[in-house]
N, C-alpha and C positions, 0 to 999 in steps of 0.2 A: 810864453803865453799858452802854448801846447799845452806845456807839462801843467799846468796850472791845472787846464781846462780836463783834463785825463782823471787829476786829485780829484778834483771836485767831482766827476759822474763816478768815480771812485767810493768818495766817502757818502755819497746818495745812495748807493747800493747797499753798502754797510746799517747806513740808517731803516732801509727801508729793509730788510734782512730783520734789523733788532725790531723792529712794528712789529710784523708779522708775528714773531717769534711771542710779543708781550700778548697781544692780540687772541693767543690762543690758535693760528691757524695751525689744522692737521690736516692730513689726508682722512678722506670720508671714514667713517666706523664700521669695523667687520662687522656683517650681520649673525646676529648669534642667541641661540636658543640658551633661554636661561630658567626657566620651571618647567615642569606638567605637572597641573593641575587633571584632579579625576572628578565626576559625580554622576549621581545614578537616582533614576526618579521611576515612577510605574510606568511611562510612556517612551522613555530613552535613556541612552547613555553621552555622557558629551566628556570629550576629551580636550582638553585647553594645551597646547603649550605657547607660552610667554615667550616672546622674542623682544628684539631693543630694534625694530623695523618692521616697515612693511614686505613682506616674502613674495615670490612668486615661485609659484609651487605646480605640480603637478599630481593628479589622482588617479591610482590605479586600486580596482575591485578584484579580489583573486578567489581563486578556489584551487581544493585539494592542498595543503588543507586551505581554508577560507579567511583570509587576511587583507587589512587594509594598508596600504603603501602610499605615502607622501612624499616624492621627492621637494629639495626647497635648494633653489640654483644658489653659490654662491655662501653660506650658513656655514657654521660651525656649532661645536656643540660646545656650551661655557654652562649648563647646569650641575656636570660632573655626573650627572646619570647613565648607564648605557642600558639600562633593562629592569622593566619595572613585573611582579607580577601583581595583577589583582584577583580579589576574591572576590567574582564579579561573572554572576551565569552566562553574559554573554561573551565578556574579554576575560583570557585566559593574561594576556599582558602586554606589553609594547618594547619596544624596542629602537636605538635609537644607534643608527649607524653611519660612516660615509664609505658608501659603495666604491668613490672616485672621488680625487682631487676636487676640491671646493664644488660639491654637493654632499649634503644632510640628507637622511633618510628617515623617516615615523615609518617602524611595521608595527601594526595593530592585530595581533593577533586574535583571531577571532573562534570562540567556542562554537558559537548561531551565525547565521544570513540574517545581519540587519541592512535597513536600507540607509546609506551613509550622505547626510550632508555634509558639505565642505567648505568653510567660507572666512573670510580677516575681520578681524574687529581692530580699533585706534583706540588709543586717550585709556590704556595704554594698548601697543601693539602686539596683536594674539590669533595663530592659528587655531580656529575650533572646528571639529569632527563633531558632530552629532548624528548617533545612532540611532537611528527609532525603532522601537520593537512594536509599533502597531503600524500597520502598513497593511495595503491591498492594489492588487495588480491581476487585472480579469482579460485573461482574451477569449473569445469565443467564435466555433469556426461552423457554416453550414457543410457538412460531409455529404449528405442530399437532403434534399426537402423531406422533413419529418426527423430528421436526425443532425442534434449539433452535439459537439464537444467541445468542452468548455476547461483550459485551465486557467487556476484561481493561485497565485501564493497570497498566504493570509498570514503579516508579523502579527503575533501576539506575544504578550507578557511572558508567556508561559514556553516561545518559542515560536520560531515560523514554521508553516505546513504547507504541501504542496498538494493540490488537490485538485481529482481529474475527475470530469462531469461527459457520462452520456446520458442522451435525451432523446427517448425514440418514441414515435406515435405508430402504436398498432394501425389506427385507421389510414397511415399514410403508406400502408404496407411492409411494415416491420415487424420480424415477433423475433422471439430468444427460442434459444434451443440448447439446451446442454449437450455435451459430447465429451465422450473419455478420450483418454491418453492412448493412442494406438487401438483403439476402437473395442476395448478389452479391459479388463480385469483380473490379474492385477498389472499398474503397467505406469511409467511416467514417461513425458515429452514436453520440451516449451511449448507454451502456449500458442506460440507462432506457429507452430507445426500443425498443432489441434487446429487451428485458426483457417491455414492454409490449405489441409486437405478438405475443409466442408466449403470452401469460397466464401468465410464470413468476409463481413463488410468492417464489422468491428467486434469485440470479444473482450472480456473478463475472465480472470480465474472462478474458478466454482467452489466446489466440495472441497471440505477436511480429505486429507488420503492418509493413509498410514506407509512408512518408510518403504516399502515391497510397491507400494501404488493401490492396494485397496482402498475401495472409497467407504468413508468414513462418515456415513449417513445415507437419507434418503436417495434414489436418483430412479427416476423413472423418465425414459425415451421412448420416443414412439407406440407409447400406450402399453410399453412391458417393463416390470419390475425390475430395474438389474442391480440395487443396493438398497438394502436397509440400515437404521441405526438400532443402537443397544437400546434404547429407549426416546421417549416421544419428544420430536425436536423441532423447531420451527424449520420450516420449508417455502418455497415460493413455484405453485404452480401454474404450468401455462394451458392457455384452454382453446379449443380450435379458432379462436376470433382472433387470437395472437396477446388478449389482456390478461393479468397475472393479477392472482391470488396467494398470500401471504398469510401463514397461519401454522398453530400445532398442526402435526399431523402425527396420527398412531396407526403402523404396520399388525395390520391382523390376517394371519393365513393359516388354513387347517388342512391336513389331509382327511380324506373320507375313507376309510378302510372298506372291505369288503362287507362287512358285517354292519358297516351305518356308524361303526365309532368317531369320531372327531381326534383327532391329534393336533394340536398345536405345532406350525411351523416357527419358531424361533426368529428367523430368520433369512436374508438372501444373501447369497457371495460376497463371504467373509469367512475366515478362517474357521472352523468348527469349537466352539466350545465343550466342556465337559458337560454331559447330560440334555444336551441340546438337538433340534432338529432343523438342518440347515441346509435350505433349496439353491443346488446349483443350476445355471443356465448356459447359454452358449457364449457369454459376455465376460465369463470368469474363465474362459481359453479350453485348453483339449481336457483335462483333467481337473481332480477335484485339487488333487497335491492333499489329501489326508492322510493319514497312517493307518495301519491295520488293525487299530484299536475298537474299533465302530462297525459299523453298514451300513450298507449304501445299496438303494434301489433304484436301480434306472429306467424310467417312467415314459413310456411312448405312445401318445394317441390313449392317456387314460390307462395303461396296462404297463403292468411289470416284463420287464426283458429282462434280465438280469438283474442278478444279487451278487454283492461285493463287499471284499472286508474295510475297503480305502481306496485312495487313489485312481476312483472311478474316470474312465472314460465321458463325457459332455455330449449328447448327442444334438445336432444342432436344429434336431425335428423334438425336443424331448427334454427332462431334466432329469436328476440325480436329487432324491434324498438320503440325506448324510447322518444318521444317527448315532448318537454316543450314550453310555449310560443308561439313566434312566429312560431315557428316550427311546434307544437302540431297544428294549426290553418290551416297548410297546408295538410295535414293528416285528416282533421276533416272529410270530407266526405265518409272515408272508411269503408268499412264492410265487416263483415265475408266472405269469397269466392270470396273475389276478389283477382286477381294476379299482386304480384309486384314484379318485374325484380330487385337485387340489383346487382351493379358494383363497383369492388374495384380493385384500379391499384396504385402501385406506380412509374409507367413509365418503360416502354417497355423491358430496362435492367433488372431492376428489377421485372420486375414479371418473370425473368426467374430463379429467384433465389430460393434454396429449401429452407432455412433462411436466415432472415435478424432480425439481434440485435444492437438497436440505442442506441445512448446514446449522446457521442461529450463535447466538440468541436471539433472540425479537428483538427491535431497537424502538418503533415506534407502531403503535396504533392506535386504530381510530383518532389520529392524528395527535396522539397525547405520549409522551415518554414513557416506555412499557419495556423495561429491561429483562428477562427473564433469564439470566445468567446462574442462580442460585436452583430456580426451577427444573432447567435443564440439565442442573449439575453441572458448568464447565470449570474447569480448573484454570491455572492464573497463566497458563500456555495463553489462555485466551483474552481472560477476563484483565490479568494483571498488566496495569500500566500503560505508557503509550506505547502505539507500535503500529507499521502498518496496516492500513486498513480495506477490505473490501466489501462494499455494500449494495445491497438492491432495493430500490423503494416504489413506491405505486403513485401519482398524483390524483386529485380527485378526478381530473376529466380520464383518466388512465393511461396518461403516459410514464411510461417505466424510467427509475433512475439508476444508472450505475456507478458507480461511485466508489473512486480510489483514491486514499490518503498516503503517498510517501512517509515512511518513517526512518527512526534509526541512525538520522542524517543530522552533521551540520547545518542544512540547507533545511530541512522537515523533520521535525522533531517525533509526528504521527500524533495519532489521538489514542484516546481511552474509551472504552464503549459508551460511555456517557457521553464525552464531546463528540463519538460520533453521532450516535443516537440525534444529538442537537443540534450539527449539522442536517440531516436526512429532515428534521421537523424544518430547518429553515429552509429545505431547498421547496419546501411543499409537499412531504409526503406524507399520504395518511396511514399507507402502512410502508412497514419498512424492516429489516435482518440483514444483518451481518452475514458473511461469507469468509470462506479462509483468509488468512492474513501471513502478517507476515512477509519472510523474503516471497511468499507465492503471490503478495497485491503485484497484481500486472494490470495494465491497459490499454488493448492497442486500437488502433483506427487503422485498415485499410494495410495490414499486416507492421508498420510500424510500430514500436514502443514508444509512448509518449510518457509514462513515468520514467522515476528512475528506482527501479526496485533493489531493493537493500542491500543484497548480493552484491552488488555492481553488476551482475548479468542476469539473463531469464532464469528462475529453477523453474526445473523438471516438476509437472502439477502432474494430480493423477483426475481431473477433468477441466475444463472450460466451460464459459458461458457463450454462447457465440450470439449475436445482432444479424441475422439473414433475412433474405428475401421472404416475407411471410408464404410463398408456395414449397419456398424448401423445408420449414420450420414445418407445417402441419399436413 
């Protein structure tokens, strides 16, 4: 009866073995990636991959370089892909790995900073990424009453931008003040430096420089001349109330000889050209650094001290004219103890101003797009493409805007004088110019760097704009 009873839960087992087996039963189904799918619209990008389940995955956002990471626990890869690339401005391509034993890896390599959503779809089962290339993300901070800073990243089509806003009110006791590089000519320094010997609050790069550190336009400090440009360039100057004026400006200086003639001064502290006459001061350092090709009169209290062939001494009560050429020719009959009258104006407005810092093009005026790129002659150093940006703009009630565009980047692709130009009209300004660019867009607050300028670190500018205490500024 036993053995009976033993066959029988014996051959129950058997039966119920062959069910199962007819039945279809299996152990659960590997979870397994089986397409990626791509598409690309004016607003985003979205990246499908097809799986035979629901995943449980994890998202990571990277940079250096900028890529997106999906780990998905548990997956295998059954589409037979391991590396896709597209022709696609924002994804350079994807990638499809397992780091470790039973997990799947998505790297999305990324060309731009888009803003990535992440999320499962059913009926059927599908990881999607969506990229979006328009996107906006604004923090803005009060640094003290009358002065915020404002960063904005702004996705667009065209690439994302990072862009840094200061917003100062003269009337809340603020003004700007330019300041060189080592307080001299020619000369470079981070801007942190420049920054941190005057006790700015906050600061911008200024002026064009040339490789040596001369500055490469207008600059007028403390109501004295210490840079001119080759020709008439837009400038922004400040006036004892601490509010700023945005406009051409043209360098006119004459010496008065002894006999009443007018000479034309060319210029101020900048390398000497041929046939030219060019005023040195105590801001272009001990000497002129010319050659012995020229003359040079060195001017004290109105009167001639000395006469030189180049490489004049700077006396810091006094200046040095530096003549070449046809110039030199015109000069030739002077001598020691005679008085020469010099005159330097940049029209009537402007010499009421305590600085003026040139640079340009014009980007907006009278509140209307007014590019003057072609006028001022800039070349494609400046005008051509995107690239960092630095800018100053005026609002109607008169608070001043600074304004720096990261370029060059993954992360900020930069503007074009145009889009900034359009920027500066949206932030409110009626008038507005450009300022160096480049690795030189800096921006700091309270000696910090809050961009990330192109370099990866600060370059050496040959001036600053500084944000001070309006009694230090004027």
């Amino acid at each position: 009866m036993v053995r009976l009873h033993k066959k029988w839960i014996l051959i129950q087992m058997i039966v119920c073995m062959f069910l199962l087996a007819v039945t279809g039963w299996a152990a659960p189904e590997q979870l397994a990636l089986q397409q990626i799918r791509f598409t690309e619209s004016a607003e985003s990008v979205r990246v499908v991959f097809d799986l035979n389940g629901k995943p449980t995955y994890k998202v990571m956002q990277l940079t250096n370089p900028v890529r997106i990471v999906v780990d998905i626990d548990g997956a295998v890869n059954d589409s037979g892909v391991t590396q896709m690339s597209l022709q696609d401005p924002f994804i350079q391509g994807i990638r499809i790995g397992h780091p470790e034993p039973g997990k799947l890896r998505f790297v999305i390599d990324c060309k731009l900073v888009a803003a990535p959503k992440v999320f499962t779809l059913t009926n059927p089962d599908r990881l999607v990424i969506d990229l979006a290339k328009i996107y906006e993300h604004k923090n803005q901070d009060e640094i003290q009453p009358g002065l915020t800073h404002t960063s904005w990243v702004r996705g667009r089509t065209e690439g994302p931008v990072g862009i840094y806003i200061l917003e100062l009110d003269p009337k809340a006791g603020f003004a700007l003040k330019p300041a060189l590089s080592n307080d001299m000519i020619p000369g470079t320094e981070p801007l942190t430096q420049i920054s941190n010997r005057h006790n700015a609050i906050a600061a911008v790069n200024g002026s064009y420089f040339a490789p040596n550190g001369e500055i490469i336009g207008l600059l007028k400090i403390d109501g004295e001349i210490i840079s001119t440009p080759r020709r008439p360039r837009t400038a922004a100057g400040i006036l004892n109330d601490g509010s700023v004026i945005i406009d051409q400006v043209n360098y006119q200086g004459t010496a008065m000889l002894p006999e009443g003639t007018l000479v034309a001064i060319n210029g101020v502290n900048y390398q000497r050209p041929d046939n030219e006459l060019i005023l040195y001061n105590r801001h272009y350092g001990q000497t002129t650094r010319t050659s012995n090709s020229g003359a040079e009169y060195t001017i004290i209290a109105e009167t001639v001290v000395s006469i030189q062939n180049g490489n004049s001494s700077i006396p810091t009560n006094g200046v040095v004219l530096s003549a070449h050429g046809t110039a030199a020719k015109k000069l030739a009959h002077l001598n020691v103890g005679d008085r020469i009258h010099i005159s330097q104006t940049l029209g009537k407005q402007w010499d009421e101003t305590i600085h003026v810092l040139g640079a340009g093009p014009m980007l907006v005026k009278d509140s209307s797009i007014y590019l003057t790129t072609k006028i001022e002659e800039f070349g494609a150093d400046v005008a051509g493409g995107r690239a960092p940006r630095t800018a100053i703009g005026v609002k109607p009630d008169g608070k001043i805007l600074l304004v720096v565009v990261d370029g060059r980047q993954s992360r900020s692709v930069g503007f074009s004088l145009l889009e900034l130009a359009i920027l500066m009209q949206e932030l409110g300004a009626v008038h507005a110019m450009n300022l160096d660019g480049g690795g030189s867009s800096e921006i700091l607050v309270n000696q910090k760097v809050m961009n990330k300028p192109s370099d990866g670190k600060e370059r050496r500018v040959g001036s600053g704009l500084l944000v001070v205490p309006h009694k230090l500024a004027i």
